[in-house]
C-alpha positions as CSV (number, residue, x, y, z in Angstrom):
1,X,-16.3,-0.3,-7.1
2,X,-13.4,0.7,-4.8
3,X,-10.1,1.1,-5.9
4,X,-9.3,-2.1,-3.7
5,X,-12.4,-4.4,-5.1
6,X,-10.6,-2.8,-9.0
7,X,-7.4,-3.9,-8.5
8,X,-8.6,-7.5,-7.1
9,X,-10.6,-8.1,-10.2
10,X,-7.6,-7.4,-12.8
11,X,-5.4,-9.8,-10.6
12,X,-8.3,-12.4,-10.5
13,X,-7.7,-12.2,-14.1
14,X,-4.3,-12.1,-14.0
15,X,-3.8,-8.9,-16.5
16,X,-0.8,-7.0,-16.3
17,X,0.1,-4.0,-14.5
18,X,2.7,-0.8,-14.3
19,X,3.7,0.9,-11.8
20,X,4.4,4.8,-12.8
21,X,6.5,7.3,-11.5
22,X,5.5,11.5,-11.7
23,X,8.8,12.1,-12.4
24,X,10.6,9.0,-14.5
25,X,7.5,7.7,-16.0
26,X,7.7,4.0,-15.9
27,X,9.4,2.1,-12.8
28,X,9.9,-1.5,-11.5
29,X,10.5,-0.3,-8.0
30,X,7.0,0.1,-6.0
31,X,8.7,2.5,-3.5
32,X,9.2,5.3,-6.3
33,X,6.1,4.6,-7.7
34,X,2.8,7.0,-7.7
35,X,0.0,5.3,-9.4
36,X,-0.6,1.8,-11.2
37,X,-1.6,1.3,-14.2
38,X,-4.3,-2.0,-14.7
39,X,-3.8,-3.4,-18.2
40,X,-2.1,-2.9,-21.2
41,X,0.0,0.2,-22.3
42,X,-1.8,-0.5,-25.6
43,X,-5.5,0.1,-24.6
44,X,-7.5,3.1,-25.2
45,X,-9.2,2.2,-21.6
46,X,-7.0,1.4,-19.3
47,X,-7.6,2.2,-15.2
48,X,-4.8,4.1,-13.2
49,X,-5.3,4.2,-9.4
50,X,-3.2,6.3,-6.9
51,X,-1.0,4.2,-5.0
52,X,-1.2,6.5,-1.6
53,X,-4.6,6.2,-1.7
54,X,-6.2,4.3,1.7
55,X,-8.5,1.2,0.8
56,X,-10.6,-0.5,3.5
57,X,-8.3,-3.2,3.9
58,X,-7.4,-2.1,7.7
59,X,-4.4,-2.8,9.8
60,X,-4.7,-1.9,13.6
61,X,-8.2,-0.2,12.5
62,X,-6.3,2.2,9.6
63,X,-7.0,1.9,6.1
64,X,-3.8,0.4,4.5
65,X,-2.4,2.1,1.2
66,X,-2.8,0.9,-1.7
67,X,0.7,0.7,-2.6
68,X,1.4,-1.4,0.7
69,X,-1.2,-3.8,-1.1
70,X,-0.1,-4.2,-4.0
71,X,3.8,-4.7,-2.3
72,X,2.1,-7.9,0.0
73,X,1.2,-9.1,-2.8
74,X,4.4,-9.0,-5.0
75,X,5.5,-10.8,-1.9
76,X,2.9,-13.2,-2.2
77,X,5.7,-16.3,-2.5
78,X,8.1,-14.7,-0.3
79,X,9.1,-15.9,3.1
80,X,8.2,-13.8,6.0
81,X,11.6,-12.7,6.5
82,X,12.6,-11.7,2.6
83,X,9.1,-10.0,3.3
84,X,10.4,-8.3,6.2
85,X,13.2,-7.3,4.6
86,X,12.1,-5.5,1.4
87,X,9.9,-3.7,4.0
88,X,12.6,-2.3,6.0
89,X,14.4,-1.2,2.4
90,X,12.1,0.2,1.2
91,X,10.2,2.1,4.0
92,X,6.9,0.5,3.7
93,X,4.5,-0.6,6.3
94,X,5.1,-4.4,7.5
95,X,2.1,-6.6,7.6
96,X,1.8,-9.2,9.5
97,X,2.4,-13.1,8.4
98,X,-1.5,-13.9,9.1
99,X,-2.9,-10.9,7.8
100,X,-0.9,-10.9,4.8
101,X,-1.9,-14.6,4.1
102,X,-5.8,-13.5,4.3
103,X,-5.0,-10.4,1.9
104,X,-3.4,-12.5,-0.4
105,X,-6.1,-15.3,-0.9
106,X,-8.7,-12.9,-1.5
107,X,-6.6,-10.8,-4.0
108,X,-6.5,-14.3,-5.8
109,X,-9.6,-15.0,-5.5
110,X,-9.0,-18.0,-3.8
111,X,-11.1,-16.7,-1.0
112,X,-14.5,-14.8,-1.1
113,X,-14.1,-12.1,1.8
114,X,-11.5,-11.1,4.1
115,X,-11.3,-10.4,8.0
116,X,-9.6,-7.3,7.4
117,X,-11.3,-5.7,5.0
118,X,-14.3,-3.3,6.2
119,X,-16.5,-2.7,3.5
120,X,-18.3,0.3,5.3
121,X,-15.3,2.4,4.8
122,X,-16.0,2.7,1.2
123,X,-18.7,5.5,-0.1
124,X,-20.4,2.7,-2.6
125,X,-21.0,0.5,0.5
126,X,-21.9,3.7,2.5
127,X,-24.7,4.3,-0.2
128,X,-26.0,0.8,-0.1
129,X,-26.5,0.9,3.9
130,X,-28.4,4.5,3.8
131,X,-30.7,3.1,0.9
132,X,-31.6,-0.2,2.9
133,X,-32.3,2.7,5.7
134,X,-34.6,4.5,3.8
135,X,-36.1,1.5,2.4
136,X,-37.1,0.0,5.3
137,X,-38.6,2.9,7.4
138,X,-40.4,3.6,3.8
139,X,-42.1,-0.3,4.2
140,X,-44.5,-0.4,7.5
141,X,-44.5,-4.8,6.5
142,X,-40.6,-5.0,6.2
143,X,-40.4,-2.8,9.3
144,X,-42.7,-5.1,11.3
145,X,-40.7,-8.6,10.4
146,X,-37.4,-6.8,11.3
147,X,-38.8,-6.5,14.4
148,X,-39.2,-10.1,14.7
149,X,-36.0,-11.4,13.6
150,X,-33.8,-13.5,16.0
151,X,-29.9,-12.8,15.1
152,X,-28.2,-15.7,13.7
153,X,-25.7,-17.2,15.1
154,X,-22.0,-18.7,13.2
155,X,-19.0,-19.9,14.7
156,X,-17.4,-16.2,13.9
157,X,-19.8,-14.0,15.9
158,X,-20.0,-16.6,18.9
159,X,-15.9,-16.3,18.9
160,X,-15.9,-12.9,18.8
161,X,-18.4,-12.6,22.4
162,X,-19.9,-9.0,23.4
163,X,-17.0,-7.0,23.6
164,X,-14.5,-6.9,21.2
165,X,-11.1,-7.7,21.6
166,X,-7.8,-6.9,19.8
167,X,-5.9,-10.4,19.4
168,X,-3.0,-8.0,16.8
169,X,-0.4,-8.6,19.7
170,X,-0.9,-12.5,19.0
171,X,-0.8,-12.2,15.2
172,X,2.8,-10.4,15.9
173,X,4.2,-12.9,18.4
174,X,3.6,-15.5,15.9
175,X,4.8,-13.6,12.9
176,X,8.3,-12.6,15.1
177,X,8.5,-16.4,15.9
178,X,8.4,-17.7,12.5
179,X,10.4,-15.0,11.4
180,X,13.1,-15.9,13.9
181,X,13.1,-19.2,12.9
182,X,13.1,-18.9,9.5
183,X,16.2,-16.6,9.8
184,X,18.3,-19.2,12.4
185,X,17.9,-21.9,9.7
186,X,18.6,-20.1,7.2
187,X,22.2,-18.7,8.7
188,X,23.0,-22.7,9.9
189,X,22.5,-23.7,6.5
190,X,24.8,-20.5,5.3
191,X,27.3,-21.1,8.1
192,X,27.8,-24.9,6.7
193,X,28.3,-24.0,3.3
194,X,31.1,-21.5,3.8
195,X,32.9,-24.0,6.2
196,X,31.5,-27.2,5.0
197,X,30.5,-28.0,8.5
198,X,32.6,-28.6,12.0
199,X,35.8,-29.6,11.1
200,X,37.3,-32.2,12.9
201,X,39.7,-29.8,14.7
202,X,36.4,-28.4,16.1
203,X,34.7,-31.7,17.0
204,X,37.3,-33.2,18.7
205,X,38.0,-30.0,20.8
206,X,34.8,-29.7,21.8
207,X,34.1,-33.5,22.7
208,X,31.9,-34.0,19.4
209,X,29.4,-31.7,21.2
210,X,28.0,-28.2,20.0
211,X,30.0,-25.1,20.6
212,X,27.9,-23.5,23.1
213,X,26.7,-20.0,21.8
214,X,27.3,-16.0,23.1
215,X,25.5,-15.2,26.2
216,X,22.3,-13.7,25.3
217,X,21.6,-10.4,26.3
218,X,18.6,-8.7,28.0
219,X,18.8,-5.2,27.9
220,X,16.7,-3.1,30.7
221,X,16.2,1.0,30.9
222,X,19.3,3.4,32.2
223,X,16.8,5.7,33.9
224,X,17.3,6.0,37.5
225,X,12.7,6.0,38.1
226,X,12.5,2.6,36.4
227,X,11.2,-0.4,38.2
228,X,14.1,-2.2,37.4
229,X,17.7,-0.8,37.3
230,X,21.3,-2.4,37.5
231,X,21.3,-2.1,41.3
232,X,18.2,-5.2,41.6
233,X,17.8,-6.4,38.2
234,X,20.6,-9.2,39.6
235,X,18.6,-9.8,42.6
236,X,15.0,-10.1,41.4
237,X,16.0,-12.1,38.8
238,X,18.2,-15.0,40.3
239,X,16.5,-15.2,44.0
240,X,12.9,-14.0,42.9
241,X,12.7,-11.1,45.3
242,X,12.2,-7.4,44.3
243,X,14.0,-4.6,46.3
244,X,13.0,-1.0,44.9
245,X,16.3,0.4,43.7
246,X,16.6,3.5,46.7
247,X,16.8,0.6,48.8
248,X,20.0,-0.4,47.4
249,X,23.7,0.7,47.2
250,X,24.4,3.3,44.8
251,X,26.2,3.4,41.5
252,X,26.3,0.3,39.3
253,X,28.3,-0.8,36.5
254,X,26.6,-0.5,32.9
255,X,26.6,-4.7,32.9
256,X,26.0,-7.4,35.5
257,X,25.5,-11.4,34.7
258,X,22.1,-13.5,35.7
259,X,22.4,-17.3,35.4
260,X,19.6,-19.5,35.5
261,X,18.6,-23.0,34.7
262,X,16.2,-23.6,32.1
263,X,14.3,-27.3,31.8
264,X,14.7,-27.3,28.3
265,X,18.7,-26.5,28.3
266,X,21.2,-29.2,30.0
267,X,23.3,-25.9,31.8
268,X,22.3,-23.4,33.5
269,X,22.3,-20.2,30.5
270,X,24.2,-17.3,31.2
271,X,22.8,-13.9,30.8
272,X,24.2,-10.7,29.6
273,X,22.5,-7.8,31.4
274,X,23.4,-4.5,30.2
275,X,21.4,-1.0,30.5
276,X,23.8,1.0,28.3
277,X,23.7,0.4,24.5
278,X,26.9,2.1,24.1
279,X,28.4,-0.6,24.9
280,X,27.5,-2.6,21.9
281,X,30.8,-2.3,19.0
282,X,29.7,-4.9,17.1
283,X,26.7,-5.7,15.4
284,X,26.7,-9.2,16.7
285,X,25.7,-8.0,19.8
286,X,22.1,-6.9,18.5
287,X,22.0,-10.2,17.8
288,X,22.1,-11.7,21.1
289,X,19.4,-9.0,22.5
290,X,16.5,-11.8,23.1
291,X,14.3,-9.2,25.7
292,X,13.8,-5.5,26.5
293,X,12.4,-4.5,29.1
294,X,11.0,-0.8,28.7
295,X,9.7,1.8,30.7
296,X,6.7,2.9,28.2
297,X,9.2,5.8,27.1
298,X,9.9,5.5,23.5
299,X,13.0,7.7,24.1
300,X,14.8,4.6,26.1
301,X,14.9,3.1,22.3
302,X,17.0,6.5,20.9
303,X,20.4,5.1,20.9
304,X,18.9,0.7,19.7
305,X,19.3,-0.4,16.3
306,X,16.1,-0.3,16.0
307,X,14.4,2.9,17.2
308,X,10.9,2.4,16.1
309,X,9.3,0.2,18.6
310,X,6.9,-1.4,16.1
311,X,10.4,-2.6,14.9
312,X,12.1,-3.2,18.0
313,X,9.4,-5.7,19.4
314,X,9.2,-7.7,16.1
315,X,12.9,-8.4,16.7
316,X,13.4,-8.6,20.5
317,X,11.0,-9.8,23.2
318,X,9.5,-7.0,25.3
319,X,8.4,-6.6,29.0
320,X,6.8,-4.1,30.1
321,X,6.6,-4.0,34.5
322,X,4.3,-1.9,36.2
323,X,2.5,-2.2,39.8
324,X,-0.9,-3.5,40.5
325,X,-3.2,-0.2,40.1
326,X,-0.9,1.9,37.8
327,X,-2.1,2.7,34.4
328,X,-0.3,1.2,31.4
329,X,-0.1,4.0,28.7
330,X,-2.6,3.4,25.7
331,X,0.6,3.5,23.7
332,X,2.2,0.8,25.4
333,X,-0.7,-1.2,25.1
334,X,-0.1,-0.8,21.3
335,X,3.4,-2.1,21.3
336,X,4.2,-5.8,21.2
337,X,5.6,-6.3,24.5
338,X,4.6,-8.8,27.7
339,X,2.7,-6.5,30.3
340,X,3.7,-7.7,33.7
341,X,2.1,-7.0,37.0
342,X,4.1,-6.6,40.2
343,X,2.7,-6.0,43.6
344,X,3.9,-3.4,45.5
345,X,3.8,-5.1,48.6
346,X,3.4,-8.7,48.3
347,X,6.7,-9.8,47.7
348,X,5.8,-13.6,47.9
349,X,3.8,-13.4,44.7
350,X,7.5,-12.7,42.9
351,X,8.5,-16.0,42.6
352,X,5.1,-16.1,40.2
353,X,5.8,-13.6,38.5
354,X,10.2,-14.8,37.6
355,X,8.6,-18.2,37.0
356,X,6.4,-16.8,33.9
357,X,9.4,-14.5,33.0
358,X,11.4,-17.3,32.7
359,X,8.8,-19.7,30.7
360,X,8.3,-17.5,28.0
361,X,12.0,-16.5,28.0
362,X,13.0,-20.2,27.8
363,X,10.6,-20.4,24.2
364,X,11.9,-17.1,22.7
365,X,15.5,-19.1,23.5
366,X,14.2,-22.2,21.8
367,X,13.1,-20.8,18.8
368,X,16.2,-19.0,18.0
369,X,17.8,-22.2,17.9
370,X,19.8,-21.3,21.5
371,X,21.6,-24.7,22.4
């Protein structure tokens, strides 16, 4: 039994457990923790597993530690953005909302097997595959019926088609959505109790409508070979046309403003375009960032808030543009960001590609609550 299927079989039962420390002995906080005790101190047979160890429960087709297991499920009534949270404070590896909810049902019990979990990884399972081997090249009868056998099939394996195909970047897009929702309500409802609501001074200045909010902010690459610079970010983006950047006059300013009108917003929404972080002296300004668009350099993200772009695109929506017949990075592919395709010559196909830009920008808008 693995040291995943173990620790599943305590919680089923709902025994207690310790987390222990090499240097201070017994601790409450996971993150200074080494190895888990399963049971009571008391016992003269208790189990104690190694919290860095890698079980088969796989995230992105790596083994997940044990300890970021067993933190999901101390988590396992948390919102996703408490979740999200701890996980930042305390260095561990974030799992996503829909993987997290599969781990946790079949630490409980509540399911039977899990998508995630790949039961060849483990040496026990190993075993069991190289003795049904052996077993059947031993029996000439068995041998001949397997050759027979027609492959069953179930809704999962006629879902899943010939070739198989990573759907993480979806799990992600709906895990940053709920997050960002989760966190807008959750500072409206903080913003009412510390001011009790819009005073009346407010509601009668503004006409009894909502105080419009910041300009959001897209932020695009400063380097001078990216697609898209401050010389025709403006242009592309408000008359749908693309001109390559040499093409244009030369130095720009660090920030330039795009407005466009959105179906789902009664005025026209003004954006903040800015290529130069440095700019940013407030935190509330990291706030407002609601797309990146990224050259496939992780460098461009030295100076963000958030430097790590598994981070970065959990938080902000990311684009990345290439042309028709370049090759996207295998890294890139990786991160959670919008590929978009741009033809190098075409230039009438750009109005196709600013009316899918702007569809998904007017949702990201919507679910942060963006009036």
């Amino acid at each position: 039994m693995s040291s995943l299927e173990q620790l599943r079989a305590h919680l089923v039962k709902k025994e207690p457990i310790t987390f222990l420390s090499s240097e201070n002995g017994e601790t409450e906080d996971i993150s200074q923790a080494d190895e888990v005790l399963l049971g009571s101190k008391d016992r003269d047979h208790n189990v104690i597993l190694n919290l860095n160890e890698k079980t088969e429960f796989q995230v992105d087709g790596n083994g997940v530690p044990l300890k970021v297991v067993l933190h999901c499920w101390q988590h396992r009534e948390s919102t996703a953005a408490d979740y999200l949270a701890d996980c930042q404070s305390k260095n561990l590896l974030n799992i996503s909302f829909l993987q997290r909810m599969d781990l946790i049902a079949w630490l409980s019990g509540d399911a039977a097997t899990s998508d995630f979990i790949n039961p060849q990884e483990t040496p026990v399972a190993a075993a069991k595959t190289a003795s049904a081997i052996t077993a059947t090249k031993s029996d000439p009868i068995l041998e001949e019926a397997l050759e027979h056998e027609k492959v069953l099939l179930d809704h999962n394996s006629s879902l899943r088609g010939s070739k198989p195909t990573n759907f993480g970047y979806l799990i992600k897009e709906a895990e940053l959505k709920l997050v960002h929702s989760l966190k807008s309500a959750s500072k409206r409802k903080a913003g009412d109790r510390s001011s009790g609501g819009i005073s009346k001074a407010d509601s009668s200045a503004s006409g009894g409508r909502n105080v419009p909010r910041k300009e959001p902010i897209i932020l695009i690459p400063s380097a001078a070979s990216s697609i898209f610079t401050m010389a025709n970010i403006q242009q592309f983006l408000e008359n749908s046309k693309y001109v390559h950047p040499r093409d244009l006059p030369g130095p720009q300013s660090d920030v330039t403003t795009v407005t466009k009108k959105l179906d789902r917003f009664a005025k026209p929404v003004k954006f903040l375009i800015a290529s130069n972080t440095r700019l940013f002296t407030k935190p509330e300004y990291w706030d407002r960032v609601v797309a990146v668009f990224t050259t496939g350099h992780a460098w461009q993200f030295n100076n963000y808030q958030w430097s790590d772009p598994s981070e970065l695109f959990q938080r902000c929506k990311g684009y990345y543009f290439y042309f028709a017949g370049d090759v996207v990075p295998k890294h890139v592919e990786q991160w959670n960001v919008q590929r978009v395709e741009l033809d190098k010559n075409k230039r009438f196909r750009d109005v196709e590609v600013l009316r899918y830009f702007w569809n998904t920008m007017e949702k990201e808008l919507a679910s942060r609550g963006f009036q």
